[in-house]
N, C-alpha and C positions, 0 to 999 in steps of 0.2 A: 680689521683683523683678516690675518691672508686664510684661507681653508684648502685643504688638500685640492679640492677642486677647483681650485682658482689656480691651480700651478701645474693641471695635465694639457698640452698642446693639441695641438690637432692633427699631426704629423702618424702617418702612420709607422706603427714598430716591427721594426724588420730583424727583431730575433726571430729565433728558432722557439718552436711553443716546448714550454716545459723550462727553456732558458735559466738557470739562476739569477739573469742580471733583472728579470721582471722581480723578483723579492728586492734586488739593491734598488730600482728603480721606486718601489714602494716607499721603503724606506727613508728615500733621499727626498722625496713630497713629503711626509708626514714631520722630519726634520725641518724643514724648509719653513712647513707651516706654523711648527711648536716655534721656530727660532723669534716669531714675529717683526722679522723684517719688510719691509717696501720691497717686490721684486726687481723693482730697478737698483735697489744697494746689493744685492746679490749676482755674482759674475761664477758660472762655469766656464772651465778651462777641461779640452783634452786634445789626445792625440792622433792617433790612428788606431783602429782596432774594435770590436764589440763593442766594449764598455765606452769607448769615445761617443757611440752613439746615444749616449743617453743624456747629453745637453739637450739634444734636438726634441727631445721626450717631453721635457719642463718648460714651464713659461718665465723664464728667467735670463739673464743675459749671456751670451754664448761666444766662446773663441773656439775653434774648433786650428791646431796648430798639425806642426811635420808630427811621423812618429817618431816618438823618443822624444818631442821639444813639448812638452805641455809645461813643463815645470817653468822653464825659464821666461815663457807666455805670462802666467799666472804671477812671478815675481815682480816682472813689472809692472804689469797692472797693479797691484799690491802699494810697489812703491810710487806709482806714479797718481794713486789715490787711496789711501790708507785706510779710508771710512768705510771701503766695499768689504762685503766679508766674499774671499775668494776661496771656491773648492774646485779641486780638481779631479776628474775621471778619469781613470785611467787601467790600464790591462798591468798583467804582471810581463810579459813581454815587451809591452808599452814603454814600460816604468823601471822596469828593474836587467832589462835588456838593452835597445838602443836609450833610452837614459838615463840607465846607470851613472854613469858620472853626474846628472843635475842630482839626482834623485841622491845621494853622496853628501855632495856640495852646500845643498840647499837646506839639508837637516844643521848644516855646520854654520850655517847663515842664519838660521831661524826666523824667520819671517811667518808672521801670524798668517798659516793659510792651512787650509786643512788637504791632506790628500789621501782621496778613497783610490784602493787599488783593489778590481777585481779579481781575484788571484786564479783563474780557473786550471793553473797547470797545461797550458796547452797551448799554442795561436789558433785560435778559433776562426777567422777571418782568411785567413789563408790556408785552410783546411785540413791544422792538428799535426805542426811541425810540435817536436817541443821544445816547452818556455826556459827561462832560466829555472823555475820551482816545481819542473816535473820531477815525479820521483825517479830514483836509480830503478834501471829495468824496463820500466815500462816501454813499450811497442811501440809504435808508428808506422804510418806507412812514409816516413822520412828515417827512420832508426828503427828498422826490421829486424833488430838483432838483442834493442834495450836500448836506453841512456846509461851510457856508461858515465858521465860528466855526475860530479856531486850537484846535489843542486842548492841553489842558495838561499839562505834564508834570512828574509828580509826583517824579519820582527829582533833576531839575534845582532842585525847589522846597524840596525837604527838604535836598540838602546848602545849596541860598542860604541857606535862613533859620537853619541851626547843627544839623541833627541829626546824629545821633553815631554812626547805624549806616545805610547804607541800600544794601539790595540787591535783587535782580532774580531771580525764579525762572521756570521753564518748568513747566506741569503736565504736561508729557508726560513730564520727565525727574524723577520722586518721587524719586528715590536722590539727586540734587543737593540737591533743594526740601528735603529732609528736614534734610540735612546744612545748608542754609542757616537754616531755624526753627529749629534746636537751636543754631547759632551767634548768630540773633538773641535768640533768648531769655536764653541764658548772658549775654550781652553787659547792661551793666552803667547801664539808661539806657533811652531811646526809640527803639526799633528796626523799622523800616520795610522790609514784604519786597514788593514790589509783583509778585503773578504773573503770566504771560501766560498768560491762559485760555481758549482758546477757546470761540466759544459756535455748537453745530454748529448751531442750529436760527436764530438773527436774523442772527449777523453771517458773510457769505459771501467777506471778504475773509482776513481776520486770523485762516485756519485751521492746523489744527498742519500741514499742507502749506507753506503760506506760511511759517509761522518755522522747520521745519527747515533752510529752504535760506536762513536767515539768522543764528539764533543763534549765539553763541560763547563760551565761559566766558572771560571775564576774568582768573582767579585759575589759569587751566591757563599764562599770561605771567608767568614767575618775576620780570620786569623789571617787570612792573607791582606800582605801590604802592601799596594802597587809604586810604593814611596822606597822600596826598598831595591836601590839598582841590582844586586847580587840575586836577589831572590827573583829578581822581574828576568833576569837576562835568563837563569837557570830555567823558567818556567819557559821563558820564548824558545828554548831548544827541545821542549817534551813536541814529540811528534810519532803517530804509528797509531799505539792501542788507545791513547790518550790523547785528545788536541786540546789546549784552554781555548776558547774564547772570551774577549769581555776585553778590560781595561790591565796590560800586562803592566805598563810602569807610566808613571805619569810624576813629573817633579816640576817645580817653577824655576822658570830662567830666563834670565834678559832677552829680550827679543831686540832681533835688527834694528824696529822702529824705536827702541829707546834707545840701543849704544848710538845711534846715528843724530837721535834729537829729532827724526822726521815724524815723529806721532808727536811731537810741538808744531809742527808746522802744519800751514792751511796744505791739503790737498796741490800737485799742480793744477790740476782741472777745473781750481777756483781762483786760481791765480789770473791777474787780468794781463792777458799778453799784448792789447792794444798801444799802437805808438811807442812802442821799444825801439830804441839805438841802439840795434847791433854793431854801429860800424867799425867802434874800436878793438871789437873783435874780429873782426874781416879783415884791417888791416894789421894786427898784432899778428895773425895766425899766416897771414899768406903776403907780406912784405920784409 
């Protein structure tokens, strides 16, 4: 049986104290531990940025990719061993900026992996440009005037275009966060956990002050139906005096590994590649 302290490294953490990503970082051990996996069938995948750093946190197996490339890291690994359960780390500038397009694409693919996006509104790492999901107006010292740019919102984007899990965490509240990564992971498909992170050192608006006197868990309204797409997309666009957190929509749907027939198949990685004749492919391909 794995325990949360069987899965803290030894790697010192080089957030900023007060960080939001140490509540996701809790979280994603206590997940880890409830899921009762072997840490070797578990694979972290990110990219560049704060939240990348939190593979090196866990005692688990690690890709550390470009910015913007964690997604398409993590699909193949995925496909190229089906039995790993794969989650990915990732920023909102990470994920929803330079790969946008995987981050798209891969909801349209579905492939059973889960992706936590630290949402902190900001690039934290390169010292509080802003992200695609800063708010309009806010300051910088890269946009001394406002964000004029709308900004985007990825929980409205993921149920439009078909994905099949998509929820909303707080870092301050780990004991929800936690409960919701073990419910995306289990979940059966491409699952999007988007957190609110604050980032105490660039961004001075969107601190855990500012969202306790707005969040709310969605899933604490027995009335509400996260099966319901109309109701799930309506509720993914409340943002300002109100934010939901919790599980916004969640539906079942074929994953990549059945339309393809690769969740029948053994793993490559078990596959015996010893004494193979390639040759009739060397000469088919370059004769």
């Amino acid at each position: 049986m794995v325990e949360v302290q069987d899965i803290k490294s030894s790697d010192e953490i080089a957030w900023c104290p007060g960080c939001g990503n140490f509540g996701i970082l809790t979280a994603v051990k206590k997940s880890v531990a409830k899921l009762g996996r072997d840490l070797k069938d578990v694979l972290f995948v990110s990219g560049i940025g704060q939240a990348a750093k939190l593979p090196h946190y866990i005692r688990c197996n690690c890709f550390n990719g470009l910015h913007g490339r964690a997604l398409p890291v993590a699909v193949a690994a995925k496909i190229a061993n089906h039995k790993l359960t794969v989650v990915i780390t990732t920023g909102d500038g990470d994920c929803y900026g330079e790969g946008g397009n995987h981050f798209i694409h891969n909801i349209r693919r579905n492939l059973d992996i889960t992706l936590i996006v630290h949402d902190n509104q900001i690039y934290g790492l390169t010292k509080g440009q802003a992200s695609p999901t800063t708010d309009p107006g806010y300051q910088t010292k890269f946009q001394p005037e406002g964000v004029i740019e709308e900004p985007l919102c990825p929980l409205e984007m993921a149920i439009a275009i078909g994905a099949g899990f998509v929820a909303r965490g707080y870092a301050a509240d780990y004991e929800h966060l936690s409960w919701l990564i073990l419910e995306g992971i289990k979940y059966k498909g491409f699952a999007l956990i988007d957190v609110l992170q604050p980032c105490v050192s660039f961004n001075k608006k969107n601190t855990f002050g500012w969202y306790s006197k707005r969040i709310y868990k969605v899933n604490d309204d027995e009335s509400y139906n996260p099966e319901d797409r109309m109701l799930a997309f309506q509720k993914s666009c409340e943002w300002g005096d109100r934010i939901p957190i919790g599980i916004i929509y969640r539906a079942e749907k074929k994953t990549f590994e059945e339309k393809t027939g690769l969740s029948e198949k053994s793993p490559l990685v078990e596959e015996q590649i010893e004494n193979i004749d390639i040759s009739d492919i060397v000469l088919n391909d370059f004769t």
